[in-house]
N, C-alpha and C positions, 0 to 999 in steps of 0.2 A: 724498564725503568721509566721514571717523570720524564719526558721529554722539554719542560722545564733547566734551565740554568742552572748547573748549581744544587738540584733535586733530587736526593737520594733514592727517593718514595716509589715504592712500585707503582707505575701507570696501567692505574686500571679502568680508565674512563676514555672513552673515544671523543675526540673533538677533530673539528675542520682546521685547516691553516691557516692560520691570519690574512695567506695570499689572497685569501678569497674565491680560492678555483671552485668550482660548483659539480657538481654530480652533474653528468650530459650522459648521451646515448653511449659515451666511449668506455663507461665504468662510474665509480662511486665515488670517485673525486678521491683527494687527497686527505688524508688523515694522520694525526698524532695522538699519540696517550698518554694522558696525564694523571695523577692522583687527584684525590681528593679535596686537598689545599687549593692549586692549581685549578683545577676542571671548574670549582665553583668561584672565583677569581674571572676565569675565562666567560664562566655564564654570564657575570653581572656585566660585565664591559661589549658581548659580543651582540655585535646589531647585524640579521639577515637580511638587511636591505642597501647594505653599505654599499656602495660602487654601483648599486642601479641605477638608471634612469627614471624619471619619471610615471613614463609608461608601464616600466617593465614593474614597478612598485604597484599601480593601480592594477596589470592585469594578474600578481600574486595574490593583490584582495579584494576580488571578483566573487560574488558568493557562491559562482558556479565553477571557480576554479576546480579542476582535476576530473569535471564530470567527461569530458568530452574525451575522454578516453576509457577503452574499456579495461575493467581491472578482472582478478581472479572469481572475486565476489558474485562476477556477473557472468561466470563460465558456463557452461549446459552440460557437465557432465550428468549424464541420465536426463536429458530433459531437451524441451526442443530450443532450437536456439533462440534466445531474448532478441527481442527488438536492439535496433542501433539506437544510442539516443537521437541521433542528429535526424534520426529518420523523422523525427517527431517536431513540433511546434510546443507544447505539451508536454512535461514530463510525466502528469498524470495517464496522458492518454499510452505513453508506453510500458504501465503497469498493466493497465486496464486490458489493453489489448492482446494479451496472452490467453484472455480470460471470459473476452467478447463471445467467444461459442460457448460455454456454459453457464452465460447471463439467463435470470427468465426471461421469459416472454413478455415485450412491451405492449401495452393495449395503443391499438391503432390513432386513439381519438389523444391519445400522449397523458392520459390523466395518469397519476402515480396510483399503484398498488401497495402497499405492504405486506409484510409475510403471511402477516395474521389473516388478511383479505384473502390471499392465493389460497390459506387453507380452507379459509370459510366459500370458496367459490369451488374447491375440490368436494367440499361436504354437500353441499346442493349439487355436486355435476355441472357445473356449468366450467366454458369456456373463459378465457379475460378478457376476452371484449364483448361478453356478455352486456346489455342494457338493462336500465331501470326497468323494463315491461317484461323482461324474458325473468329478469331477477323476481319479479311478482309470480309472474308465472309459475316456475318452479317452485317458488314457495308454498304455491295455495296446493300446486301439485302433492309435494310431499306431506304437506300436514295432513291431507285426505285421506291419504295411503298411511299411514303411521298414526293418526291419531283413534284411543281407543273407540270413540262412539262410532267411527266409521268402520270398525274394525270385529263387532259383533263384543265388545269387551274386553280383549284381547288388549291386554298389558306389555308382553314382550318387549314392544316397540317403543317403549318410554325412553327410552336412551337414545336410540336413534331422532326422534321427534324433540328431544329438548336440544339437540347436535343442531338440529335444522333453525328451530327458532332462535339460538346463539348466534346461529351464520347470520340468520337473515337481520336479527339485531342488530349486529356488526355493519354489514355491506350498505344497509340503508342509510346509514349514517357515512358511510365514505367517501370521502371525493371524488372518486370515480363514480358512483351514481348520485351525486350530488342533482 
């Protein structure tokens, strides 16, 4: 029944006490039910910051409230254990760092790749810190070996040789051999 005065109404709605006791580590606090009439009565009047302090108000609307603990979301069943947050400075950095061994390969001189580049750098053979001189290199290489006049007429290689001049279109134009 309404736990309401006077309320016939089956309570079917969960509400907190007026007392104000709060959920702690000891259980889920204290609760009443009420119907419908009631529960949304209760809604409009009920303020969750009543009897706080100042403080205790700013650290419930902290935009990082609740992180600092770890919830189910964050469990490793089947998988290795997630970083702590606190371990971090960063919250970016403790995504990331799950993830740090299956990055590609940085070029040493710090210039960005793209994906598109890593495949046009796989289609010539070459490495990613590959330079502008080795990038020619290989270029004039392949097109020798693959193009027909050097090749007795031999057409085969038209696929491979237009592969090559794509890549090399690509990379010259990239930031990395800028």
């Amino acid at each position: 029944m309404c736990s309401a005065p006077g309320c016939s109404q089956p309570g079917e709605f969960r509400a907190p006490l007026e007392s104000g006791h709060r959920s702690d580590f000891d259980g889920p606090g204290d609760w009443r039910f009420l119907c419908l009439d009631h529960v949304r009565e209760f809604n409009q009047r009920y303020n969750f910051f009543s009897g706080m302090t100042a403080e205790e108000i700013a650290a419930q609307q902290r935009p990082y409230a609740g992180w600092e603990r770890e919830t189910r979301a964050f469990s490793a069943a089947g998988a290795d254990l997630p970083p702590k947050w606190a371990d971090f400075h960063d919250p970016l950095d403790a995504i990331q760092a799950r993830f740090r061994a299956t990055r590609p390969e940085e070029r040493k001189d710090g210039r960005p790749l793209s994906g598109e580049d890593r495949t046009a750098l796989k289609v010539l053979g070459l490495e990613v810190d590959a330079d502008r001189r080795a990038l020619r290199e290989r270029y004039s290489e392949l097109v020798r070996r693959y193009h027909p006049d050097r090749n007795g007429g031999d057409r085969s290689h038209e696929g491979a040789l237009q592969k090559v001049i794509e890549a090399y279109q690509l990379l010259r134009k990239a930031p990395a051999f800028a």
